[in-house]
N, C-alpha and C positions, 0 to 999 in steps of 0.2 A: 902599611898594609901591603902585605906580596900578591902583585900582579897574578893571575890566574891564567893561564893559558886560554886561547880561543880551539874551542873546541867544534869541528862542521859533521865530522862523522863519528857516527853512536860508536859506543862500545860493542863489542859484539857477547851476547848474551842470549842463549836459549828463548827460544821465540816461544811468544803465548800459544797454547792450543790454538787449533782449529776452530775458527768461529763462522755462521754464517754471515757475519754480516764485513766480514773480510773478503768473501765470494761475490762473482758476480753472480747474477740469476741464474745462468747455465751452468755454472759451475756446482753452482747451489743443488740444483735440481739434479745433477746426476752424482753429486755424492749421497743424495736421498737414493734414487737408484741404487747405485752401489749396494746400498745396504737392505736393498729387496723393498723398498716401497716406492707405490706410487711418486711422481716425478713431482704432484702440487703437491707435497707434502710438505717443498720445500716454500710454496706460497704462504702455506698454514704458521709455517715457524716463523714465517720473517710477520708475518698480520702478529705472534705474539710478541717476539721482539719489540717491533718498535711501538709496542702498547704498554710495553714495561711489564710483561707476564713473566715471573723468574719458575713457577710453582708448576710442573707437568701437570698435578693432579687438575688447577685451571683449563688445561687445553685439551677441551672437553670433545672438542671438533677430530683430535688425532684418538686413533683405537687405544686404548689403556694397556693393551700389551705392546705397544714402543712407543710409547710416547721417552721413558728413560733412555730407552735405546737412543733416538732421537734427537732428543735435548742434548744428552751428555757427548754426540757427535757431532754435532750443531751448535748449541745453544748453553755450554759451559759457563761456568760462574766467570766471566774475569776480572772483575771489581765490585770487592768485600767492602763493605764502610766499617771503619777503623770506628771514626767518633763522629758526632755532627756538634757544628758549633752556630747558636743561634743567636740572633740580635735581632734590633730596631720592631722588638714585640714577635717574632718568630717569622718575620719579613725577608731575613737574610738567613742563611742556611749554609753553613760553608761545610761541605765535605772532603774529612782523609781518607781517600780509599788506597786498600793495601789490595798491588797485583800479587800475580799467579807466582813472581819468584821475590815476592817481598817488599819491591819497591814501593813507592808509595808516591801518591799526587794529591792534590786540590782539585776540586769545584767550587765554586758559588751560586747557588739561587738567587734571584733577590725579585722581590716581587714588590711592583707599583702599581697607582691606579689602574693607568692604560696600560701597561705593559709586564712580563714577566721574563728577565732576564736572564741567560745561564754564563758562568762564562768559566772557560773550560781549559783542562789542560792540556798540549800538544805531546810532549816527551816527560819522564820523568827526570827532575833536575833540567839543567840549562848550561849550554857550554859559550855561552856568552860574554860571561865573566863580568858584567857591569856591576862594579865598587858598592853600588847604595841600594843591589835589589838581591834579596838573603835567597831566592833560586839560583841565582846568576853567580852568587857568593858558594854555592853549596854543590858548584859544579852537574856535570852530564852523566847520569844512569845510564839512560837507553832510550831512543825512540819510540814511543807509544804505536801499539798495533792502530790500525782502521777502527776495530771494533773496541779495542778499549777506548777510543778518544769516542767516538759516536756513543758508547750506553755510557758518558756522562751526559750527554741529552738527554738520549732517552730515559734515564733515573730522573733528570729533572723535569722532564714533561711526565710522567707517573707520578709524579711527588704531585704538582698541579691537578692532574687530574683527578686525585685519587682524596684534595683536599686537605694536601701534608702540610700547607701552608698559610696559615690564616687567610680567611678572605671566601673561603670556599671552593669547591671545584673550581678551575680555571685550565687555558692553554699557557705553554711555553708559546711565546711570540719571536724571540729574538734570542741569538747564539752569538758571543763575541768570542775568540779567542784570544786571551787575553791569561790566561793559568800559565801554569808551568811552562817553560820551554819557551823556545822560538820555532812557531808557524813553520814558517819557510825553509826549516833546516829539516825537516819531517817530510817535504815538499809532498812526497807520496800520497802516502797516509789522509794528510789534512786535507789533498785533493779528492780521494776518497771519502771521505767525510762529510766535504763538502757537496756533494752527487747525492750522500743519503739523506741532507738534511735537507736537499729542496725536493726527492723524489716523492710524488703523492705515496701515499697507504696505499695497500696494507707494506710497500717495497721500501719504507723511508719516513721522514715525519711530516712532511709537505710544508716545511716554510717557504718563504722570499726570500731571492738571492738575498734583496736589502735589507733585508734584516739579522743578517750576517754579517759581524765585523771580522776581517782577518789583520791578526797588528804584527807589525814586524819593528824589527829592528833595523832593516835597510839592507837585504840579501836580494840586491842588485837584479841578478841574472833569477831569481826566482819573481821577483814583482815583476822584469818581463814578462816571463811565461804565463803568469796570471793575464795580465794583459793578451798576450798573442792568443790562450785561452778560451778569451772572450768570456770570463766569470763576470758576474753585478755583484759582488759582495762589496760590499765599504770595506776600505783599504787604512788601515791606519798605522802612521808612522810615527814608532817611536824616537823622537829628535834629539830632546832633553838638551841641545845647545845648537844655537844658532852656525856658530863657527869651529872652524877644524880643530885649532887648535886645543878648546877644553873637550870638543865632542869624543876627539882621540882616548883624552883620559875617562870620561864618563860612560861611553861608548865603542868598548875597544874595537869593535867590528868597523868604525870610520878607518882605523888604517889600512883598510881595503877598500871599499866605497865611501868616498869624500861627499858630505853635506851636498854639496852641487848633485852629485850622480843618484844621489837617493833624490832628492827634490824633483829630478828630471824624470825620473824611471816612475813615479807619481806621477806626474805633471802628463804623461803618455798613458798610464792607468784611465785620467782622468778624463781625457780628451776621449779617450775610447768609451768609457761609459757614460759620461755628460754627466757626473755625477762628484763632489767636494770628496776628496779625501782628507781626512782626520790627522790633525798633527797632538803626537802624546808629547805630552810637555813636563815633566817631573820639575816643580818649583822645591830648588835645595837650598836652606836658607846659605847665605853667603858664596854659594858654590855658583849657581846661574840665575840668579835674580834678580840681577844686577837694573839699575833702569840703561842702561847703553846698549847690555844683551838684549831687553826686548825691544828698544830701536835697531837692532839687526836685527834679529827675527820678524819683525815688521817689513822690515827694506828686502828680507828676504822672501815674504810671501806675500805684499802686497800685490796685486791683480792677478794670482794665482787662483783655481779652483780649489782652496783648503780653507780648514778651519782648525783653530787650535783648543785644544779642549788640555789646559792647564789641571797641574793633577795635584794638589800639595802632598808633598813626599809622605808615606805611610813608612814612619820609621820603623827599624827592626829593631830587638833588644842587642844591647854591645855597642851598635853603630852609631859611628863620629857622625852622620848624616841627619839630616832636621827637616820639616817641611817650613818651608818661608813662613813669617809671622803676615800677621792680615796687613800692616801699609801696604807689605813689598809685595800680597799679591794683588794688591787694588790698584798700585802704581803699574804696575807689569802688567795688567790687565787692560787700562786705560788710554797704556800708551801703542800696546797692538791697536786697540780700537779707533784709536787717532788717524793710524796707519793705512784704517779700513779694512784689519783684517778680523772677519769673525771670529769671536771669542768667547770660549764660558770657563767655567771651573769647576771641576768636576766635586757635587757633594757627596764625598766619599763616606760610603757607610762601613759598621765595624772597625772601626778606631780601636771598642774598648776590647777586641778580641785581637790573636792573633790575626792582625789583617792583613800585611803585605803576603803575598805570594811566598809560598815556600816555609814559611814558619811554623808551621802546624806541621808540615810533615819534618822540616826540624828541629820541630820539638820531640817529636816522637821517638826520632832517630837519637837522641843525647839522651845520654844510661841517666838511669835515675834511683831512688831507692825504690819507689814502692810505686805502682800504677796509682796515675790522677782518675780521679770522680771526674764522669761526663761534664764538662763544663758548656754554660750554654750563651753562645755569641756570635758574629758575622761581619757584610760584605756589601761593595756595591756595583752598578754595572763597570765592568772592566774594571774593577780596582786592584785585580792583583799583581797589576806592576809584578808580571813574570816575564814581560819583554824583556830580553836580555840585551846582554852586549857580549863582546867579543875580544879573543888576546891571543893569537899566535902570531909567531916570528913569521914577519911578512917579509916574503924573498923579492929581488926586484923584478922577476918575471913573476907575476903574479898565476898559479895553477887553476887550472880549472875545477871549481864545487860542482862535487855532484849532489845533485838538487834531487832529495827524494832516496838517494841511494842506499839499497839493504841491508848497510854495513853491518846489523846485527843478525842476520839469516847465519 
């Protein structure tokens, strides 16, 4: 398999229309001006926004002579749903949605007793390059706006409320990032995102920071900035090996930050919030399952604030990759807990569909002869292993990432 370049900054690519929810309030409010109305007009768009209203004739509240005007300056389409794919009784809900220049991403729903999870994509594709995750495998599009990564919330708090999902009306509780891309390489964007998903209504959805996972793959100098921030979201690191030398290959982005310096850049997350960060664990049968790897990984996070939430690998079609058979994750599982380090394993939903990250929109992308029949199947919290990795020629002065930057402007 040919190595993949690491990829930190997007391609550059014609930016999505103008959305409001890429504005700030004041921003908002005088491009409503601009165009001859009232300044709360820009109040009224954001209360339907993050209610999930797409339909002017609904916004019953704006005058019927601009409400089109309005929308179409404000409040544009920028994510079509391609197909929806269901499972686990109509529990999981995994969406392809095609943007404004064709791209294409994932979502997940997945709804349980207590809870109703979304989990979402940051960029289209992924310039991380990790070998066993088919985003990571299918390379970097382009960084995702503000407002397209936020109306995959807001679609899945609508979908809840409106009763799309067996169970009945219900709230979105909880947002992990966890889709397409790598978080932190979006730094912007996600930070954006993250302001609207705890801002109360009618300006935002009004969750808990904690109830918010952001999962990286270990971009360093951007889990500072979270830190220095002062955000409460749960922080989750994608590790997938205890040590340097296989994390290198599994994880191209280790030959920039070294196991130690992601653990520590946590470890100061954690301190600052008093709060366990999350270690993602990709159990790969023969590749890191070893029982000697989980006595490192134990020796490496015993009396730390984390927790490892073991993931068995969601194979993709083609790939040499496997998810460990049930001894090796009972022995690996056993022996963290020996160690004392909290442990689960994640019951990953959507197996019988395309599950892992990135498959549904690459399936979409591979010519075929004739359009497939709606197929219906699904996902489960953070299972789309769209945490990437990483692969460019690392120089020995290492340069500085720009974290956030609008390389696609």
């Amino acid at each position: 398999m040919t190595a993949l370049p690491l990829v930190f900054d997007a391609p550059r690519r014609g930016k999505p229309p103008r959305h409001l929810a890429d504005l700030t309030r004041d921003e908002a409010r005088a491009a409503v001006a601009e165009l001859g109305q009232p300044a709360f007009r820009a109040d009224q768009l954001a209360r339907h926004f993050y209610r999930g209203v797409t339909d002017p004739a609904q916004m019953t509240d704006l005058p019927a002579a601009v409400r089109e005007t309005l929308t179409g300056a404000l409040l544009p389409g920028l994510l079509t749903p391609v197909r929806h794919q269901a499972a686990d009784g109509g529990r999981t809900r995994k969406t392809l949605w095609r943007l404004h220049d064709g791209a294409l991403v994932e979502s997940v729903l997945m709804r349980y007793p207590d809870r109703a999870t979304v989990c979402i994509s940051s960029q289209a594709g992924c310039g991380m390059a990790c070998p066993f995750c088919a985003t990571g495998q299918g390379g970097l599009t382009r960084n995702l706006s503000a407002a397209e990564i936020i109306g995959q919330a807001v679609a899945a708090a609508a979908a809840m409320a409106n009763g799309e999902i067996p169970g009945g009306p219900g709230r979105l509780s909880n947002v992990v990032f966890m889709g397409m891309g790598e978080p932190l390489a979006n730094y912007a964007r996600v930070r954006k995102t993250l302001d609207a998903l705890v801002t109360p209504a009618p300006h935002g959805l009004g969750l808990s920071q904690r109830s918010i996972t952001v999962s990286t793959v270990g971009v360093v100098p951007a889990i500072r900035r979270l830190t220095e921030e002062g955000l409460n979201a749960t922080l989750a690191v994608s590790l997938h090996a205890p040590d340097d030398e296989l994390r290198d290959t599994l994880v191209p982005i280790n030959t920039r930050w070294k196991v130690g310096e992601v653990v520590a850049a946590a470890d100061a997350y954690a301190e600052r919030t008093g709060r366990r960060y999350s270690v993602e664990y990709a159990l790969i049968r023969d590749v890191n399952d070893q029982p000697e790897r989980a006595d490192l990984l134990g020796r490496l996070l015993a009396r730390r604030r984390a927790h490892v939430n073991l993931i068995p690998l969601n194979p993709t079609p083609g790939s040499p990759w496997d998810a460990s058979p049930l001894p090796a994750q009972r022995e690996f599982v056993a022996r963290l807990r020996a160690a004392g380090v909290p442990t689960t394993v994640r019951d990953t939903r959507g197996q019988d569909i395309d599950g892992a990250c990135g498959q549904l929109a690459a399936a979409d992308l591979r010519p075929r002869p004739e359009a497939r029949p709606e197929r219906a199947r699904g996902e489960e919290d953070g299972v789309l292993l769209g945490v990437p990795s990483v692969a460019v020629p690392t120089p020995s002065l290492e340069p500085p990432v720009e974290l956030g930057a609008e390389a696609d402007e």
